[in-house]
C-alpha positions as CSV (number, residue, x, y, z in Angstrom):
1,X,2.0,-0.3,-11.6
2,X,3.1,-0.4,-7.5
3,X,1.9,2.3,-5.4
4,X,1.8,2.7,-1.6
5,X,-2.1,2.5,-1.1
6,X,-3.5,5.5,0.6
7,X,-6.8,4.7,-0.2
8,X,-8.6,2.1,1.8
9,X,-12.2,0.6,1.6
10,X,-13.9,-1.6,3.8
11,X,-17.0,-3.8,3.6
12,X,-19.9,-2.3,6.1
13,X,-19.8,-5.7,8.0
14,X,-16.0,-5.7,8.4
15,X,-16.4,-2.5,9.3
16,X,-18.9,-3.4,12.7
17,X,-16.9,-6.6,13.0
18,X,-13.1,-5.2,13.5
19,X,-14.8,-2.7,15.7
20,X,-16.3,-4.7,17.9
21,X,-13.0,-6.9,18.0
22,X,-11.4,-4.2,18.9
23,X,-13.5,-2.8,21.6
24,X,-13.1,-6.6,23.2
25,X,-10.3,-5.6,26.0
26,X,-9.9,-10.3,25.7
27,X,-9.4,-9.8,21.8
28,X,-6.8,-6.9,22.7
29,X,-4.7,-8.6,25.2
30,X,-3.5,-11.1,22.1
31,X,-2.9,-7.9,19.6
32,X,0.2,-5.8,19.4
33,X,-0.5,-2.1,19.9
34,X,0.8,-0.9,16.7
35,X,-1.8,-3.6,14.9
36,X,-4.5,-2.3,17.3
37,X,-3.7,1.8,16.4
38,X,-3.1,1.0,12.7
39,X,-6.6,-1.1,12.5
40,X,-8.6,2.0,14.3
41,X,-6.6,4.3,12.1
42,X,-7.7,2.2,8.5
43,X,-11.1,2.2,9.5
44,X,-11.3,6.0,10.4
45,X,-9.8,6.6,7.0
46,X,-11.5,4.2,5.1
47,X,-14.8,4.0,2.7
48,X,-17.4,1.7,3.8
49,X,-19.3,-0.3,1.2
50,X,-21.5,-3.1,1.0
51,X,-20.1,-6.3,0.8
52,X,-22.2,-6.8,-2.7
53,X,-20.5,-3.3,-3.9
54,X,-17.0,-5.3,-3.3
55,X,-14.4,-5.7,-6.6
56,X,-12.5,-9.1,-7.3
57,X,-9.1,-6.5,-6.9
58,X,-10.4,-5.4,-2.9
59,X,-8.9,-7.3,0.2
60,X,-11.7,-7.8,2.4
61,X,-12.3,-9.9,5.6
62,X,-11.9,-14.0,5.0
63,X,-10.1,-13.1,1.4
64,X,-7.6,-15.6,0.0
65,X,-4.9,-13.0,-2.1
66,X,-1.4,-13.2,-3.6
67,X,1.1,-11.2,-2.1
68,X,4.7,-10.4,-3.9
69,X,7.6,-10.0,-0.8
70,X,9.4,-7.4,-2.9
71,X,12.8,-8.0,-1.5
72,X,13.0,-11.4,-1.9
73,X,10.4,-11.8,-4.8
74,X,8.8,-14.9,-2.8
75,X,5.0,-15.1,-4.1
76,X,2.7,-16.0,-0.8
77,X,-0.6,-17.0,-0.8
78,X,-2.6,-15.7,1.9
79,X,-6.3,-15.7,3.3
80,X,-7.2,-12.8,5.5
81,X,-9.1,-14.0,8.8
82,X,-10.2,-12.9,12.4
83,X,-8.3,-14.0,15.3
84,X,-10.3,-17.1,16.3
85,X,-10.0,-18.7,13.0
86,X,-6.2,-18.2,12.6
87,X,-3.8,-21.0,13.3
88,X,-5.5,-23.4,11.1
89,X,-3.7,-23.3,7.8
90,X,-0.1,-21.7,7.2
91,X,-1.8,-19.5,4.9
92,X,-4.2,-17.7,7.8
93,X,-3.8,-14.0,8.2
94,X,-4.8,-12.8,11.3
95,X,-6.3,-9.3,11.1
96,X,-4.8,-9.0,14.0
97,X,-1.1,-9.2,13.0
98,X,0.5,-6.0,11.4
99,X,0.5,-7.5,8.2
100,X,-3.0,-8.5,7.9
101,X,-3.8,-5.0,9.5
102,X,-2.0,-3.4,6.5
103,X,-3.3,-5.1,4.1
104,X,-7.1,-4.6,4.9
105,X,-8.8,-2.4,2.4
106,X,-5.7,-2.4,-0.4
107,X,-6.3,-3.4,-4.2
108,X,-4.4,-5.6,-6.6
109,X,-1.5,-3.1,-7.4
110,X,-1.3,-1.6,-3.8
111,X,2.1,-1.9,-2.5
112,X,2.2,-2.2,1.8
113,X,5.1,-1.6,3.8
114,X,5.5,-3.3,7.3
115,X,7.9,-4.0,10.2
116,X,8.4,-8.2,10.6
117,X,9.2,-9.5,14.3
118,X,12.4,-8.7,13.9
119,X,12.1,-4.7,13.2
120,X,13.1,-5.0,9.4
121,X,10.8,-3.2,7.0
122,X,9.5,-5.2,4.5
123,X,7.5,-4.4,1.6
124,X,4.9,-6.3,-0.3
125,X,2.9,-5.9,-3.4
126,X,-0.6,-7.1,-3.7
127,X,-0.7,-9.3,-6.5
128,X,-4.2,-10.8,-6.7
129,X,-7.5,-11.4,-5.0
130,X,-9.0,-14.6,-5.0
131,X,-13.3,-14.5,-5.4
């Protein structure tokens, strides 16, 4: 069953982490503002728990997860990352990006809806988390 997440958690070191990223005007300077105001806004709205009180279904910080593009149907493999370690693989996920911003806190099931580059909404089902 899809459903447009609304409920978010977060691990207590992501948490400290993303903040501190985004507190870092250098960091900043590489994001786009709507990535910077949704991050701030996930983790204002979001549960914290500790990273041992995490579920194999919660994307979290350096997770590799299945998404579903619902339009097209393509299954991509992702791995959710911080800024300095993106670029290495075609599967890195900057937290950064407004995709990997979105996706933060969602569960297996969670359905995200985001602009692309080119102003198209696209949406995306979360399909599984990877231990």
């Amino acid at each position: 069953m899809k459903s447009v997440a609304t409920k978010y958690t977060v691990t207590t070191r992501d948490r400290t982490k993303i903040t501190e990223l985004l507190n870092d005007p250098q960091v900043c300077n590489h994001a786009s503002a709507d990535a910077q105001r949704l991050l701030r806004d996930r983790l204002q709205r979001a549960a914290s728990v500790e990273a041992s009180q995490v579920s194999g279904e919660l994307v979290s910080m350096n997770s590799p997860f299945y998404l579903q593009d619902q339009t097209t149907g393509e299954v991509i493999k992702q791995w959710l990352c911080y800024p300095d370690a993106a670029g290495y693989s075609a599967n890195d996920l900057s937290i950064l990006s407004p995709l990997g911003a979105q996706v933060l806190g969602c569960r297996v099931g969670d359905e995200i809806v985001v602009d692309d580059a080119n102003g198209r909404r696209r949406r995306f089902t979360v399909l599984r988390v990877l231990a």
